[in-house]
MIDOSE-1310 file (N, C-alpha, C; in nm, 2 decimals, decimal comma, always signed):
residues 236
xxxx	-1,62/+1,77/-4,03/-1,55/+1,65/-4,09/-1,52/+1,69/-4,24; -1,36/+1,69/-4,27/-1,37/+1,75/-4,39/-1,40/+1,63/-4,53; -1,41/+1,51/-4,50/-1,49/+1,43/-4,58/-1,59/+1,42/-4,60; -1,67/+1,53/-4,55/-1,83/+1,52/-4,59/-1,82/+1,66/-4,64
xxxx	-1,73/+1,71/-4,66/-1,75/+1,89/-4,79/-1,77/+1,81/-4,95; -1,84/+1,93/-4,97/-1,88/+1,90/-5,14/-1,80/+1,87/-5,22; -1,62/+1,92/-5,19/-1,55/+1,94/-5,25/-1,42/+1,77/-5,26; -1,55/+1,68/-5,14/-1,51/+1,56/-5,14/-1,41/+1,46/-5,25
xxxx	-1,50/+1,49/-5,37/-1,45/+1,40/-5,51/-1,32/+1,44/-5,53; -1,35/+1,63/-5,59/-1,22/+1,73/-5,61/-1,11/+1,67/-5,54; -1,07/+1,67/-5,41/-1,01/+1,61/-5,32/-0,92/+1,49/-5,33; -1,01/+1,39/-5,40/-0,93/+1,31/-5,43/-0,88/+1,27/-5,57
xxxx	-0,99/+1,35/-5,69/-0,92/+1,28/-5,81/-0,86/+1,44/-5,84; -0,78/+1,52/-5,78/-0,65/+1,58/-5,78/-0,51/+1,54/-5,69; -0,56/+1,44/-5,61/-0,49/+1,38/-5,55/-0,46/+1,50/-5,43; -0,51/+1,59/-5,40/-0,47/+1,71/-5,31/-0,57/+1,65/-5,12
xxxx	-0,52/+1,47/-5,15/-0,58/+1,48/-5,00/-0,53/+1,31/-5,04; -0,55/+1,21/-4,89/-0,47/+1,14/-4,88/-0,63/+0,99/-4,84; -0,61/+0,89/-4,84/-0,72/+0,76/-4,82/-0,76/+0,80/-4,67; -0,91/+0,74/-4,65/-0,90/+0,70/-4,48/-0,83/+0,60/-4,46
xxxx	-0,76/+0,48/-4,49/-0,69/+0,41/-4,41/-0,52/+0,46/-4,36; -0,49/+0,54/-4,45/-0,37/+0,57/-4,40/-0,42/+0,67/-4,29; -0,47/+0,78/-4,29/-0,50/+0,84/-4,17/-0,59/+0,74/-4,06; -0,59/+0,65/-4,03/-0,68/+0,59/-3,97/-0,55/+0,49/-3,89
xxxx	-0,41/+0,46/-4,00/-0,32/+0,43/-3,95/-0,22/+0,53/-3,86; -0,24/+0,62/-3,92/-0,15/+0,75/-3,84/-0,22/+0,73/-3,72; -0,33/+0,72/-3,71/-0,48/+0,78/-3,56/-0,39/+0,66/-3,48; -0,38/+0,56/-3,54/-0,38/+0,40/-3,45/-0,25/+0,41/-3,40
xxxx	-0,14/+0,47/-3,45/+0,01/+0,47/-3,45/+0,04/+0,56/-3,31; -0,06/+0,69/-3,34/-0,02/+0,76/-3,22/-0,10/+0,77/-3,08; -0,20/+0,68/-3,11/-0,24/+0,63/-3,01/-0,17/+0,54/-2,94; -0,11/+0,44/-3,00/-0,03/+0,34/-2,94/+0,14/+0,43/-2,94
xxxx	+0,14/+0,57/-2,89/+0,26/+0,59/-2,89/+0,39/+0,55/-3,01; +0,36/+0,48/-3,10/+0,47/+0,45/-3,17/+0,49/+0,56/-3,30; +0,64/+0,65/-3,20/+0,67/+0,73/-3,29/+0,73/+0,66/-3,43; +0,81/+0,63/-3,48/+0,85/+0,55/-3,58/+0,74/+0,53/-3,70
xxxx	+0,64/+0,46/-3,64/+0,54/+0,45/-3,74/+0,44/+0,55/-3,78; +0,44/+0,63/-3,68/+0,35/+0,76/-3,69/+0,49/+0,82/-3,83; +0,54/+0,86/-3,77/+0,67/+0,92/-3,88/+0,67/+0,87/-4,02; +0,69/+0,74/-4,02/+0,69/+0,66/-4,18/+0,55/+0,73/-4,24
xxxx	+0,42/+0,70/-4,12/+0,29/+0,72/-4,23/+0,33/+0,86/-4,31; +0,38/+0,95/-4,16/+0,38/+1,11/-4,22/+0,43/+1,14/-4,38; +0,56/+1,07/-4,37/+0,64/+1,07/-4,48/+0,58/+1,02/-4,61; +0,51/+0,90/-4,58/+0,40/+0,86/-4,68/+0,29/+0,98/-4,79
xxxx	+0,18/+0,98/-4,66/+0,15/+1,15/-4,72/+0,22/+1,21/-4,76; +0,36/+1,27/-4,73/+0,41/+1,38/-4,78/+0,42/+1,33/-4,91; +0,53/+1,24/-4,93/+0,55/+1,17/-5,06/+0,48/+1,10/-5,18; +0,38/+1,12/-5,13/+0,26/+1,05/-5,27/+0,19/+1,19/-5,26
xxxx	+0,12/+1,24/-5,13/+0,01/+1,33/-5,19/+0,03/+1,47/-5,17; +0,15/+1,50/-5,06/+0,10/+1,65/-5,09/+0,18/+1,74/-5,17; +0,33/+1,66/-5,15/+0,47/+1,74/-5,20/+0,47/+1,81/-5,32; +0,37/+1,71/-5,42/+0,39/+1,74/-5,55/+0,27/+1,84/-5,61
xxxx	+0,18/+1,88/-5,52/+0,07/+1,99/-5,53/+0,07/+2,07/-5,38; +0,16/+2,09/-5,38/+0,16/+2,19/-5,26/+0,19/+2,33/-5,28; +0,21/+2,38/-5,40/+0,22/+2,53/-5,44/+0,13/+2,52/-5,56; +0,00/+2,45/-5,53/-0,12/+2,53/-5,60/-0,19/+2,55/-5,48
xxxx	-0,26/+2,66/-5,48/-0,34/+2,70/-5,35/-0,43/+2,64/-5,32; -0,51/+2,61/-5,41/-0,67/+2,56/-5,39/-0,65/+2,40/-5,31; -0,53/+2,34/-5,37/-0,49/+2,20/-5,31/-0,41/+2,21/-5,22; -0,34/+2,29/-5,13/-0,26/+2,32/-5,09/-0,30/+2,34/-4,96
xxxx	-0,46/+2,42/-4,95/-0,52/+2,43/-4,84/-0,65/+2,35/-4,85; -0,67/+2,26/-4,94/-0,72/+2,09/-4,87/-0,64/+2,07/-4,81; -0,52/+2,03/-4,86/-0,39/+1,93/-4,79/-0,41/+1,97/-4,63; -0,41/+2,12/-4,60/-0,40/+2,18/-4,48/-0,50/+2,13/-4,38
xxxx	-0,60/+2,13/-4,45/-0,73/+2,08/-4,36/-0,76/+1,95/-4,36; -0,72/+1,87/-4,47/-0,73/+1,74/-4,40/-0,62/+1,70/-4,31; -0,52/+1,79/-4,34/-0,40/+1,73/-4,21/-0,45/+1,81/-4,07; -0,49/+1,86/-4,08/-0,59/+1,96/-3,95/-0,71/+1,81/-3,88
xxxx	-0,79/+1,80/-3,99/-0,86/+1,67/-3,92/-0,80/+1,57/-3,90; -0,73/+1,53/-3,94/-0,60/+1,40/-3,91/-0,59/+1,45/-3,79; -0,53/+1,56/-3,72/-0,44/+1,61/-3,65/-0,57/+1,55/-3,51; -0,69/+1,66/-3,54/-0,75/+1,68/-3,42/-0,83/+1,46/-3,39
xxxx	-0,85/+1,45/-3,51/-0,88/+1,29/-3,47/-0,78/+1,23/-3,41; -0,66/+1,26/-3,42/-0,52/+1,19/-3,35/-0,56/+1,22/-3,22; -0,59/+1,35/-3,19/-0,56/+1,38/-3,03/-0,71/+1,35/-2,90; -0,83/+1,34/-3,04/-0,96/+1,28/-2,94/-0,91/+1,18/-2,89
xxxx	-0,85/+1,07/-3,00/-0,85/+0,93/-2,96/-0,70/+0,91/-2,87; -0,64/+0,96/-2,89/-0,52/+0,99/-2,75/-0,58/+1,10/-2,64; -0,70/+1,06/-2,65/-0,72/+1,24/-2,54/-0,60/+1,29/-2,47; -0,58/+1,36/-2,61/-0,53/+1,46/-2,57/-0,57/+1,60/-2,65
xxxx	-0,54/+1,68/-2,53/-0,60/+1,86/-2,57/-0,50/+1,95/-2,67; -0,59/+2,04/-2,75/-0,49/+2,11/-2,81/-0,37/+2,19/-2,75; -0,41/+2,22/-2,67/-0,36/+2,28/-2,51/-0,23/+2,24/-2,49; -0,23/+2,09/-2,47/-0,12/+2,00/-2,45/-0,02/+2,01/-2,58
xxxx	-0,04/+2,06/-2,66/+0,03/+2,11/-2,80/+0,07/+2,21/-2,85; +0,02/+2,35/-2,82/+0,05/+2,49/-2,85/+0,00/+2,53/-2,73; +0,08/+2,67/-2,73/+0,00/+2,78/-2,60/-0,06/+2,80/-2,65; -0,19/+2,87/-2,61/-0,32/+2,95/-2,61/-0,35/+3,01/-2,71
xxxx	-0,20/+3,13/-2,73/-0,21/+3,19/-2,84/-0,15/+3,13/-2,97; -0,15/+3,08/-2,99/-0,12/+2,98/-3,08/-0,19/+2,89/-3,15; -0,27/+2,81/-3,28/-0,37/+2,76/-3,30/-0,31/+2,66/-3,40; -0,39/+2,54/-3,45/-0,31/+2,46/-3,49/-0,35/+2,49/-3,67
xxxx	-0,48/+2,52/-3,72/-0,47/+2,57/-3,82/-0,38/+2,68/-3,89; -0,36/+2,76/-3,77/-0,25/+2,91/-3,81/-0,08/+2,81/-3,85; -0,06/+2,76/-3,75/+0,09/+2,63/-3,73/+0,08/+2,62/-3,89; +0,01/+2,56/-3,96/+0,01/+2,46/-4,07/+0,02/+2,56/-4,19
xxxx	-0,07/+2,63/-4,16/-0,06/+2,76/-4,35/+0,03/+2,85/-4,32; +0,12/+2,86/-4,22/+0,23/+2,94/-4,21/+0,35/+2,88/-4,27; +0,34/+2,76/-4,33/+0,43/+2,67/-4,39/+0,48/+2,69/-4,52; +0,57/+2,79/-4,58/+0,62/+2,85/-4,69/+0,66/+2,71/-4,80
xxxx	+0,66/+2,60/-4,69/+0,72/+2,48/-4,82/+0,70/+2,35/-4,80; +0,66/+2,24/-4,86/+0,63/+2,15/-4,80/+0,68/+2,01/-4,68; +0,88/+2,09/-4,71/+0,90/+2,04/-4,61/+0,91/+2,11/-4,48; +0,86/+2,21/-4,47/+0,83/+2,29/-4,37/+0,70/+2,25/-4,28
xxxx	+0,64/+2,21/-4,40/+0,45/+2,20/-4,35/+0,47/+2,03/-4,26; +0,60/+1,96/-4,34/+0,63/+1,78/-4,31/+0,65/+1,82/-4,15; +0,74/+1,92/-4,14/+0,85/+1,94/-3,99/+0,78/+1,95/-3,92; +0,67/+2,04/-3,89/+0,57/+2,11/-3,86/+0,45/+2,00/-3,80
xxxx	+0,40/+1,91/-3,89/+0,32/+1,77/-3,87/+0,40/+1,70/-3,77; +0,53/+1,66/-3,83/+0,59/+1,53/-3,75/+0,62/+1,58/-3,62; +0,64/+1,73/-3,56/+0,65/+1,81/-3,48/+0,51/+1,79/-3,31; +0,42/+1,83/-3,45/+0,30/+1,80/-3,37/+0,27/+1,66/-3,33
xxxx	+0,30/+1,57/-3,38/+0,34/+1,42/-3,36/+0,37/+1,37/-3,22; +0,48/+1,49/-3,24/+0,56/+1,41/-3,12/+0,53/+1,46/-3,02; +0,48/+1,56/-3,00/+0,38/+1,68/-2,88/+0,27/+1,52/-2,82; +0,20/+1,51/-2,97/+0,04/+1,39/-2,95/+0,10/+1,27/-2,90
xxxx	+0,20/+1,21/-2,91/+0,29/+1,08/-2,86/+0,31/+1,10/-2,73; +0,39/+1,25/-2,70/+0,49/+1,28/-2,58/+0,33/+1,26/-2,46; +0,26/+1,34/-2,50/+0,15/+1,38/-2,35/+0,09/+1,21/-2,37; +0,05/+1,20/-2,46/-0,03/+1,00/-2,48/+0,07/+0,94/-2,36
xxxx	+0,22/+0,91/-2,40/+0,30/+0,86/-2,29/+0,26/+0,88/-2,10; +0,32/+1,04/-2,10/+0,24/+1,08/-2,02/+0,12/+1,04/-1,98; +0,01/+1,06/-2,03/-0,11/+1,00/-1,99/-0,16/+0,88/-1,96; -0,08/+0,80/-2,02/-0,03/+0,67/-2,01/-0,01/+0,58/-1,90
xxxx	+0,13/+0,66/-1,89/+0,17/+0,64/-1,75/+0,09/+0,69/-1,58; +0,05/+0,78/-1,60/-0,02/+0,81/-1,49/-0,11/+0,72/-1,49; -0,20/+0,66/-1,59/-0,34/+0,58/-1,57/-0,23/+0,42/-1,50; -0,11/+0,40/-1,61/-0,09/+0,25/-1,52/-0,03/+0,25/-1,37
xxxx	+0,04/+0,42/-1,38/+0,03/+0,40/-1,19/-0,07/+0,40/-1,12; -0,19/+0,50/-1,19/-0,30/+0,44/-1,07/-0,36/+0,33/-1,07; -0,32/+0,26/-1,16/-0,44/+0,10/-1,17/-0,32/+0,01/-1,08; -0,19/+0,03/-1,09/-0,08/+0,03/-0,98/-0,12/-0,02/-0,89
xxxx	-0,15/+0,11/-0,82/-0,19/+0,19/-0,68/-0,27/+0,11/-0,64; -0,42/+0,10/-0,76/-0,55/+0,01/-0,70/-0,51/-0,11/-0,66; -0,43/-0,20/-0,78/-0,43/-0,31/-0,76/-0,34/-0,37/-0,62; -0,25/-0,31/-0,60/-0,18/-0,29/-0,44/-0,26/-0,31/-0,36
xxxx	-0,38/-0,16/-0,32/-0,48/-0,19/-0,23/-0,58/-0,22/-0,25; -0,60/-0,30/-0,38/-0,71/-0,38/-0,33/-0,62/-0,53/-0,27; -0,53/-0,56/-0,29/-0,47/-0,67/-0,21/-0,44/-0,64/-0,13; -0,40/-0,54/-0,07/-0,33/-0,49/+0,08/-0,48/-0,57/+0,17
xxxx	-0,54/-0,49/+0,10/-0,69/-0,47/+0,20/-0,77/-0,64/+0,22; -0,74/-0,70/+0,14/-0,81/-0,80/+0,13/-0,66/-0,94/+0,13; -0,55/-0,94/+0,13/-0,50/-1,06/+0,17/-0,53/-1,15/+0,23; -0,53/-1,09/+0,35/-0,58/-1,20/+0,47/-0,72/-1,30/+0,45
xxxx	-0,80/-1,29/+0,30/-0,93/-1,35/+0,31/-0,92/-1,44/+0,21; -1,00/-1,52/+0,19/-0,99/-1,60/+0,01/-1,02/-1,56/-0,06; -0,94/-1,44/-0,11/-0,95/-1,38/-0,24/-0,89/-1,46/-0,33; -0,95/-1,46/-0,51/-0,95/-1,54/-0,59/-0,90/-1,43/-0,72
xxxx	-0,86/-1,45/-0,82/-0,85/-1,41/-0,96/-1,00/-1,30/-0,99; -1,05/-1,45/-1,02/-1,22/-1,35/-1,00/-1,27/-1,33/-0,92; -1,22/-1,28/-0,82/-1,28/-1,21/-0,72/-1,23/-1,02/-0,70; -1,14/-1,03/-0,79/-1,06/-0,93/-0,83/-1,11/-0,89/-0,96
xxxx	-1,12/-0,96/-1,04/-1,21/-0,93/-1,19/-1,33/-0,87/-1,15; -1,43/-0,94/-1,08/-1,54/-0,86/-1,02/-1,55/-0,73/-1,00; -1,46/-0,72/-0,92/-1,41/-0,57/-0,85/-1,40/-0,49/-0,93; -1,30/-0,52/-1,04/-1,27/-0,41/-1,14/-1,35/-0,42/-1,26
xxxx	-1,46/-0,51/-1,27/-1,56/-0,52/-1,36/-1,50/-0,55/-1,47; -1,42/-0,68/-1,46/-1,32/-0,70/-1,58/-1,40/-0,85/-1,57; -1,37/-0,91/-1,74/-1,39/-1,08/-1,72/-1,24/-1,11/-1,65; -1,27/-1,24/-1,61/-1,08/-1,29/-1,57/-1,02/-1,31/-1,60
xxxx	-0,99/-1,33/-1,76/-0,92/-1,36/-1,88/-0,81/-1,22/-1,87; -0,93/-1,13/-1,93/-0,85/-0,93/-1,89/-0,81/-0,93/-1,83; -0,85/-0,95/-1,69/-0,80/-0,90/-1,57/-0,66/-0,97/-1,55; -0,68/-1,10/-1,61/-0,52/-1,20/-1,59/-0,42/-1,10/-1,64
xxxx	-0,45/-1,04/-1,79/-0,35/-1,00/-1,88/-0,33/-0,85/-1,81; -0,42/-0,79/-1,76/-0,40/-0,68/-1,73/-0,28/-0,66/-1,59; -0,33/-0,77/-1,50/-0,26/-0,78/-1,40/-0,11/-0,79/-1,42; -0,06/-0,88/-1,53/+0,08/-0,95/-1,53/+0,11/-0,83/-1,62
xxxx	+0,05/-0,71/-1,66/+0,11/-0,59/-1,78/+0,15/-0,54/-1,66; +0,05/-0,49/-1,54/+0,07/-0,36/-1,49/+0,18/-0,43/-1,38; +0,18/-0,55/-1,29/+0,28/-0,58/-1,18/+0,37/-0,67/-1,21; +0,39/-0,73/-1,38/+0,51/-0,78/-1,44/+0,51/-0,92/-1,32
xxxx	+0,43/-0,95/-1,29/+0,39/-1,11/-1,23/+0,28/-1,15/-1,24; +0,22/-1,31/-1,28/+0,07/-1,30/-1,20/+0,00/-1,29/-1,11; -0,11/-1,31/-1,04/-0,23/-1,26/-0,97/-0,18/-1,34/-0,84; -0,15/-1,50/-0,88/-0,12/-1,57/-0,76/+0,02/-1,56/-0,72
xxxx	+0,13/-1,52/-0,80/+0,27/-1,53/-0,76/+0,27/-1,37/-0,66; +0,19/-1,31/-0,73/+0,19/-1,14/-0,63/+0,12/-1,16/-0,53; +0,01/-1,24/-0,50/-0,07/-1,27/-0,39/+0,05/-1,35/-0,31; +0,08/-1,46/-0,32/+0,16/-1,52/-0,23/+0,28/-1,44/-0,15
xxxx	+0,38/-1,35/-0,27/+0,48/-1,28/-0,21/+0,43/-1,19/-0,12; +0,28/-1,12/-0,11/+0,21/-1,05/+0,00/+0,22/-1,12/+0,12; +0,15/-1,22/+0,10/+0,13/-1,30/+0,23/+0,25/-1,36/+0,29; +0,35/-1,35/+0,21/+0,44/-1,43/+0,29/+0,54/-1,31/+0,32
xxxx	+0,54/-1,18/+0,28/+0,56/-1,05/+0,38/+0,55/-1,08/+0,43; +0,36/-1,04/+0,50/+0,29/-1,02/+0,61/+0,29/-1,11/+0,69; +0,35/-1,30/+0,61/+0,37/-1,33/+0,75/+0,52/-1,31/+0,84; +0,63/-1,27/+0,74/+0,74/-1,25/+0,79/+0,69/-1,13/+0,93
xxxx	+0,64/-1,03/+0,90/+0,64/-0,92/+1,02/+0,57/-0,98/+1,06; +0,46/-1,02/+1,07/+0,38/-1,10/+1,24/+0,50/-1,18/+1,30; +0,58/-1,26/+1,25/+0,69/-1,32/+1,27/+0,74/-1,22/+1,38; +0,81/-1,12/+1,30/+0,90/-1,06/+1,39/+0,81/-0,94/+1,49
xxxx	+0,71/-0,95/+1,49/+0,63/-0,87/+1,60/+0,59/-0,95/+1,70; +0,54/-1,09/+1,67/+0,53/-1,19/+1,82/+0,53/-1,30/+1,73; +0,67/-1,34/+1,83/+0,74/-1,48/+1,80/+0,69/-1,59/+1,89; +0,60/-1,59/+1,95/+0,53/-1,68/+2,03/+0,37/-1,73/+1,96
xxxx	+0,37/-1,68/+1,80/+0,24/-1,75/+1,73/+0,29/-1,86/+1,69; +0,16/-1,96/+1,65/+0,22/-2,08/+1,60/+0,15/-2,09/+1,45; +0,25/-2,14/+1,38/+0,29/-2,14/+1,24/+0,12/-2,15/+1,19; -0,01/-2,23/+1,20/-0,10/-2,21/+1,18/-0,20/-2,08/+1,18
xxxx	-0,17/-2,06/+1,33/-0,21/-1,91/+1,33/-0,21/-1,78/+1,23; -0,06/-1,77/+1,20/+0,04/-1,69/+1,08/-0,04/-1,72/+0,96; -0,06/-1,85/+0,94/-0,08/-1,88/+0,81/-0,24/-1,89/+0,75; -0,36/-1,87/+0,89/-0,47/-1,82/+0,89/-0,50/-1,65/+0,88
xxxx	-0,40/-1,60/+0,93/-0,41/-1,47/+0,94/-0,36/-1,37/+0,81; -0,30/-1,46/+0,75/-0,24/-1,41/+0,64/-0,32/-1,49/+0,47; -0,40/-1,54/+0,53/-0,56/-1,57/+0,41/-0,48/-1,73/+0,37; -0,40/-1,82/+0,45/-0,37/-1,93/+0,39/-0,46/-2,05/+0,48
xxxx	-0,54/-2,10/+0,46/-0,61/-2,20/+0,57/-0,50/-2,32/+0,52; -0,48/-2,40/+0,45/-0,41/-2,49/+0,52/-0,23/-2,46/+0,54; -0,20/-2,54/+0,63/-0,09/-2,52/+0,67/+0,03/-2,59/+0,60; -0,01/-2,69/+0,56/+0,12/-2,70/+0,45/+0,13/-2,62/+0,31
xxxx	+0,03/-2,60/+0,29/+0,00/-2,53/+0,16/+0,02/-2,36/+0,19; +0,07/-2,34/+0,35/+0,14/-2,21/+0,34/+0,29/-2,22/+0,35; +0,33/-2,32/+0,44/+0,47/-2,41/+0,49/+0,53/-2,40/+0,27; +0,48/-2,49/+0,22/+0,52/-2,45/+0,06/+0,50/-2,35/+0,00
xxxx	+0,44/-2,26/+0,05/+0,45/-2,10/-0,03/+0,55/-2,03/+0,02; +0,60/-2,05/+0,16/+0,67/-1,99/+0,24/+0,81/-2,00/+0,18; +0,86/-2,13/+0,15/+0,95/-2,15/+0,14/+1,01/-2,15/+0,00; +0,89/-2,14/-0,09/+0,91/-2,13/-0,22/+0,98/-1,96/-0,28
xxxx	+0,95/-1,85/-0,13/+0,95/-1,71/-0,15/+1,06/-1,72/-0,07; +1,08/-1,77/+0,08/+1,19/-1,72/+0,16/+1,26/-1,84/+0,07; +1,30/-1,88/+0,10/+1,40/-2,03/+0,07/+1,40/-2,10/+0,22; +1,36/-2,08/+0,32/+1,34/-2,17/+0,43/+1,21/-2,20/+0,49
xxxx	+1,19/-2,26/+0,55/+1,05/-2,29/+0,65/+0,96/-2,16/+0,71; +0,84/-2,17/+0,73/+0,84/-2,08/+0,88/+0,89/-2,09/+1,02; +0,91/-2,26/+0,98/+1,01/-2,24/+1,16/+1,09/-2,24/+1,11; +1,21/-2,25/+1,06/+1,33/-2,19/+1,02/+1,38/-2,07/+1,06
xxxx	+1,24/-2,01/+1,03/+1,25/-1,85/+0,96/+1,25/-1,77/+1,13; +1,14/-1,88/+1,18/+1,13/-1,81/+1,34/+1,24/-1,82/+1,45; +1,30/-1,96/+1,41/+1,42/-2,01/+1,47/+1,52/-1,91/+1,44; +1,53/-1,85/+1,31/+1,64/-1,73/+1,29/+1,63/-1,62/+1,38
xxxx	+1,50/-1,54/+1,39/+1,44/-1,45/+1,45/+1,48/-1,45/+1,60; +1,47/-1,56/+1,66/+1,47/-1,60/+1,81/+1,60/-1,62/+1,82; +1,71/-1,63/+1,77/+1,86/-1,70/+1,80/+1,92/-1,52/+1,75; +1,87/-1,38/+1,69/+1,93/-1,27/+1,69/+1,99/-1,21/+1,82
């Protein structure tokens, strides 16, 4: 941690290093993907702290190493790997003192930025398709029963509150509007697989016990009845 070197004080009443909250805002910016603000902070440091002591050496390679721990705290808290940043042969300390000029050393950071944003997105994305995926089959699997909000929170060891907010992030509807459009699939194809059930049956089988209260879900998704809907099926 290069805030715990002796050379701590030096550091800062030369000005050749920058506050924890702006790096603590850089960490937050590129964690939440937002290039824009990651960029402004970058520019910030450049322009108060390093531009103007950047061709004395002794401050020049603070500057380096605290933008080095910036760097690697950005990428814990985005887990993401150096890996995901440079090839192998390549290192991120070597990147930074190879920088002949300060806006070289700027290009170079904001550079790496967008590497720590780009894979965060990526990683991002993969985790909301798989919470996707879960949340799909854990309804697939369980429609047909009285499943509840919290009975889904349980599952994912969420309170219900979360799990509300998380649900309408990841399938851009709520818990009960995506539960009903299920059921009222599943009862369209029992429909058209045997047209000789009767509308209660359908509507037990597909997790709705009472029968008006599927009769108005039905119709709120199709725009017609269940017998409507069977009457169509049977007159093809």
């Amino acid at each position: 941690n290069i805030y715990l070197y002796e050379d701590y004080k030096t550091l800062f009443k030369t000005s050749g290093g920058y506050p924890f909250s702006i790096e603590r805002d850089l960490i937050n910016a590129a964690e939440d993907t937002d290039w824009e603000g990651a960029e402004k902070i970058i520019d910030e440091i450049f322009d108060i702290y390093i531009c103007k002591t950047f061709h004395q050496k002794n401050l020049r390679e603070m500057n380096v190493i605290s933008l080095l721990n910036t760097i690697n705290r950005s990428m814990q808290r985005a887990s993401v790997n150096a890996e995901d940043i440079l090839p192998p042969s390549r290192y991120l300390i070597l990147e930074l003192k190879m920088a002949s000029s300060p806006e070289e050393l700027r290009g170079k950071v904001k550079e790496i930025y967008r590497q720590i944003i780009s894979q965060c997105e990526k990683k991002q994305q993969v985790k909301s398709e798989d919470l996707n995926n879960r949340l799909q089959n854990y309804i697939e699997n369980h429609y047909s029963e009285d499943i509840s909000l919290n009975d889904l929170a349980e599952w994912f060891g969420l309170s219900p509150n979360y799990m509300s907010l998380v649900f309408k992030n990841i399938m851009d509807c709520n818990f009960k509007e995506y539960l009903s459009k299920i059921r009222c699939q599943k009862a369209r194809e029992l429909m058209e697989q045997n047209q000789n059930l009767k509308i209660s049956e359908i509507a037990a089988m597909v997790g709705i016990q009472n029968v008006n209260t599927f009769i108005r879900v039905f119709k709120k998704d199709c725009g017609i009845s269940p017998g409507q809907y069977l009457l169509k099926i049977k007159s093809r």
